[in-house]
C-alpha angles and dihedrals in degrees: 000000000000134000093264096059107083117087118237105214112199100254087064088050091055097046089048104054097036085058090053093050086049079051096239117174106254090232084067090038083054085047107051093040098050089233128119118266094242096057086045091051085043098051091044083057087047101061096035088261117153109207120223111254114261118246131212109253115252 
């Protein structure tokens, strides 16, 4: 099964870009919404989202 084959309802789009406007880490992004890191990286790319940078925890 690849990345791509996981379906994004609307309601995960919206939750997702409405966490990268908030400037949430992607690695939380992966985490809230129960997705890989990598399809949520893809789909951000998908839509012309940058993603915050991600910061070392401290």
């Amino acid at each position: 099964m690849s990345v791509n084959d996981t379906v994004w309802t609307l309601e995960a789009v919206q939750s997702l870009t409405a966490m990268a406007r908030e400037r949430v880490p992607v690695s939380v992004i992966s985490l809230r919404l129960k997705r890989p890191i990598e399809a949520v990286s893809a789909k951000l790319a998908e839509l012309g989202i940058t993603p915050a940078t991600e910061t070392p925890e401290g």
